[in-house]
C-alpha positions as CSV (number, residue, x, y, z in Angstrom):
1,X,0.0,0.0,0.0
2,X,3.0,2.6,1.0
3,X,4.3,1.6,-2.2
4,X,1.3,2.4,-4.4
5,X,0.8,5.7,-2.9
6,X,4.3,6.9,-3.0
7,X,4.3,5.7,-7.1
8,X,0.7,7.7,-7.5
9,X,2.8,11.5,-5.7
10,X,4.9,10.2,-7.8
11,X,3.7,10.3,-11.0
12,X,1.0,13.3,-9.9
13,X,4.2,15.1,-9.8
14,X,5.7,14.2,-12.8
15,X,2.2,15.3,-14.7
16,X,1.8,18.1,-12.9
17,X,5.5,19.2,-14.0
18,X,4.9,17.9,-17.8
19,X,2.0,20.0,-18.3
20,X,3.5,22.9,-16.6
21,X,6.6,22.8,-18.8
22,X,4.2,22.1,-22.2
23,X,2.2,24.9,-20.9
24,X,5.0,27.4,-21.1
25,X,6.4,25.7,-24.7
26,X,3.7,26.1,-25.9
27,X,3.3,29.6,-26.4
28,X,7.3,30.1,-27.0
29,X,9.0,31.5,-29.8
30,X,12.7,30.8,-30.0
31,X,15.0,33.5,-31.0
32,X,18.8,33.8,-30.9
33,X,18.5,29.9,-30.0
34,X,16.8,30.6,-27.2
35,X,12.6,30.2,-26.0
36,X,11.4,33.3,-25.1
37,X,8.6,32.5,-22.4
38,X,5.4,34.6,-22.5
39,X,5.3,34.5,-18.5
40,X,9.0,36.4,-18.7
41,X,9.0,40.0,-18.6
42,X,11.5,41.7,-22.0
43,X,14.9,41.6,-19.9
44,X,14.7,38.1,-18.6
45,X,14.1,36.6,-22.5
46,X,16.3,38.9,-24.0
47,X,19.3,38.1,-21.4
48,X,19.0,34.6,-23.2
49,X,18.7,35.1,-26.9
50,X,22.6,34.8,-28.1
51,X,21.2,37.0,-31.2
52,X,20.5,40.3,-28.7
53,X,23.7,40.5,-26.6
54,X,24.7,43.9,-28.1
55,X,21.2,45.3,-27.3
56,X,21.3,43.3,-23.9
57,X,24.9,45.1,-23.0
58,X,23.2,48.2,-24.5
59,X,20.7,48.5,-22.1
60,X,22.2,47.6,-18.9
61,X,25.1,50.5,-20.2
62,X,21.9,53.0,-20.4
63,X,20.2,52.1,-16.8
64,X,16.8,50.7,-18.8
65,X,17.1,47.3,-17.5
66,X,14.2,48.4,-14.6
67,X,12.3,50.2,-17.2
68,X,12.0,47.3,-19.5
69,X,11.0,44.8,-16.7
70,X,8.4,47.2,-15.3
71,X,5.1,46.6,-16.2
72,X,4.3,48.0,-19.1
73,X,3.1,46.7,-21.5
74,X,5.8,48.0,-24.2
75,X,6.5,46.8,-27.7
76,X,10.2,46.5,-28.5
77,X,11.6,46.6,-31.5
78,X,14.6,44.8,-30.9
79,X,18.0,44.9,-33.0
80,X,20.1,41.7,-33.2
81,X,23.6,41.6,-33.3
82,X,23.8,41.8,-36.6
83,X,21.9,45.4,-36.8
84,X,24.4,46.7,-34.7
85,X,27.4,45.4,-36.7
86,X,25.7,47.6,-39.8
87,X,26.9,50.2,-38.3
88,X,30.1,52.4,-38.7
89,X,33.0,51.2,-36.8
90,X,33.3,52.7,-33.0
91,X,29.9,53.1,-32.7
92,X,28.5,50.7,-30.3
93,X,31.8,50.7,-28.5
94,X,31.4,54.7,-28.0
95,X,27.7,54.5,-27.3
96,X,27.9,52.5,-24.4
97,X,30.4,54.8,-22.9
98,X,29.2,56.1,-19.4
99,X,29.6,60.0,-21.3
100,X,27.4,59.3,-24.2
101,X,24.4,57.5,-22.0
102,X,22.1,60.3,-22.8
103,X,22.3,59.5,-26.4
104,X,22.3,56.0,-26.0
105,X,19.2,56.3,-23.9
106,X,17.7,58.5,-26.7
107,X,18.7,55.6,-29.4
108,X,17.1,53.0,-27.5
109,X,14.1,54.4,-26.0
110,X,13.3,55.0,-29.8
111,X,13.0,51.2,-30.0
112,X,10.0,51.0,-27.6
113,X,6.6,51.4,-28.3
114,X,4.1,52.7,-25.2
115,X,1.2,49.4,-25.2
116,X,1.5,46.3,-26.8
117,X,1.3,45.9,-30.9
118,X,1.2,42.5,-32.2
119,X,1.7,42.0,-35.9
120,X,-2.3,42.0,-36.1
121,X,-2.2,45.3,-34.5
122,X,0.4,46.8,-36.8
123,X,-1.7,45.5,-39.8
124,X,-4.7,47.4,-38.6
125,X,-2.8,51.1,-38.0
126,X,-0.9,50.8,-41.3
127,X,-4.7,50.0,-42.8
128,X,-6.1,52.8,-41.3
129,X,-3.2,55.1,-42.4
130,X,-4.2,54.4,-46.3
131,X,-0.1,52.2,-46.2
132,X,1.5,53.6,-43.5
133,X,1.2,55.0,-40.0
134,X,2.8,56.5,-37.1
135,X,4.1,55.4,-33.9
136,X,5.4,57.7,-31.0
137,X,8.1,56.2,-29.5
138,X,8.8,56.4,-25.7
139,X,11.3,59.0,-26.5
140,X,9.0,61.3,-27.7
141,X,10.1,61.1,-31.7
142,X,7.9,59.7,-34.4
143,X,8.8,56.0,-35.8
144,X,6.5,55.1,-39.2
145,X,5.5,51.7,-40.2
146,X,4.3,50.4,-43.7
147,X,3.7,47.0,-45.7
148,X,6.1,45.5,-47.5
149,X,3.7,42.9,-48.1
150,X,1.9,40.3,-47.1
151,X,3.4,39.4,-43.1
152,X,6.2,41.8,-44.2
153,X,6.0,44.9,-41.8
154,X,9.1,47.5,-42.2
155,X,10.0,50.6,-39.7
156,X,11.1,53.6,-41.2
157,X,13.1,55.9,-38.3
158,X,13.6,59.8,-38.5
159,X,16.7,59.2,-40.8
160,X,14.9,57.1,-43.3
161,X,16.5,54.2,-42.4
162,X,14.5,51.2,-43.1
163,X,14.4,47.7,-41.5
164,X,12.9,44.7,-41.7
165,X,10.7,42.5,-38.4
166,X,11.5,39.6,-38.9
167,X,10.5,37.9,-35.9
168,X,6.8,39.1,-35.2
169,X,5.0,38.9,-32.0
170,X,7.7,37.3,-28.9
171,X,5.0,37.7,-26.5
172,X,6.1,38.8,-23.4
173,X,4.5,39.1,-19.4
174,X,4.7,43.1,-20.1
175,X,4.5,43.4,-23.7
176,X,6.0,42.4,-27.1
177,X,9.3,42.1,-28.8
178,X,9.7,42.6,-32.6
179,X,13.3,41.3,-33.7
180,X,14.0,43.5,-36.4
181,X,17.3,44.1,-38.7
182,X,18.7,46.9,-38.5
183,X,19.3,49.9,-35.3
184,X,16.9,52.6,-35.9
185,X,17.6,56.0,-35.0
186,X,16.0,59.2,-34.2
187,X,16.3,62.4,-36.0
């Protein structure tokens, strides 16, 4: 009898863990090799993806890290590595500089959206804008979005730089990330 109730904890346990852990795969999306958990707030998925450990290092060097895990909800568009290599030599390496935090600051905070804008979302602004719309950024500048396309959602910034989502809609406990190719930056 002690044997047959210590195998039924047992394997309540193990079920109760299973569907836990399918639970929270189940809604992942994997970027930079890494799930990104809609129960995680943006720091504690981004700190995993090996595709974001510029923006990662970028954001701790501008004192956002708080900011981002606050409550939100925010949508992100967020750089990978590669965006940052795009651009001139020095840069990253002088942005994060304790000196240039202000602009640093400015540069990212022009990457995040006030409320949470799925792909859906997107789709319905840039349809109500005749093509394209307008998003004010949490740094107080304009950031435009258009269709490229069917599912193909580019960002034009305040130096008409374009790039490219594409990762839509990492879900996140206070917001969205959209991975997106290349660093936008304000006027």
């Amino acid at each position: 009898m002690k044997k047959l109730i210590t195998t039924a904890v047992i394997s309540g346990a193990l079920m109760f863990t299973a569907t836990t852990f399918a639970a929270m795969n189940s809604d992942s999306v994997m970027v930079g090799g890494a799930a990104m958990y809609p129960q995680k707030n943006i720091i504690e998925n981004a700190l995993n993806s090996k595709d974001h450990t510029t923006l990662v290092a970028a954001v701790k060097a501008a004192g956002l890290v708080d900011t981002l895990q606050g409550k939100g909800p925010f949508t992100v568009f967020a750089p990978t590595n590669a965006a940052f290599a795009k651009l001139p030599a020095g840069t990253v390496d002088s942005l994060v500089k304790p000196e240039n935090k202000a602009k640093l600051t400015s540069i990212l905070t022009y990457h995040v959206v006030a409320g949470k804008y799925d792909m859906k979302a997107l789709e319905m602004k840039i349809k109500q804008g005749g093509g394209h719309a307008e998003l004010k950024t949490v740094n107080g500048q304009p950031l435009w979005i258009m269709s490229n396309g069917p599912h193909n959602i580019q960002l034009k910034d305040g130096q008409g730089n374009v790039a490219n989502i594409s990762t839509y809609d990492v879900n996140q406990k206070n917001g969205v990330i959209d991975v997106i190719d290349t660093v936008l930056m304000p006027k």
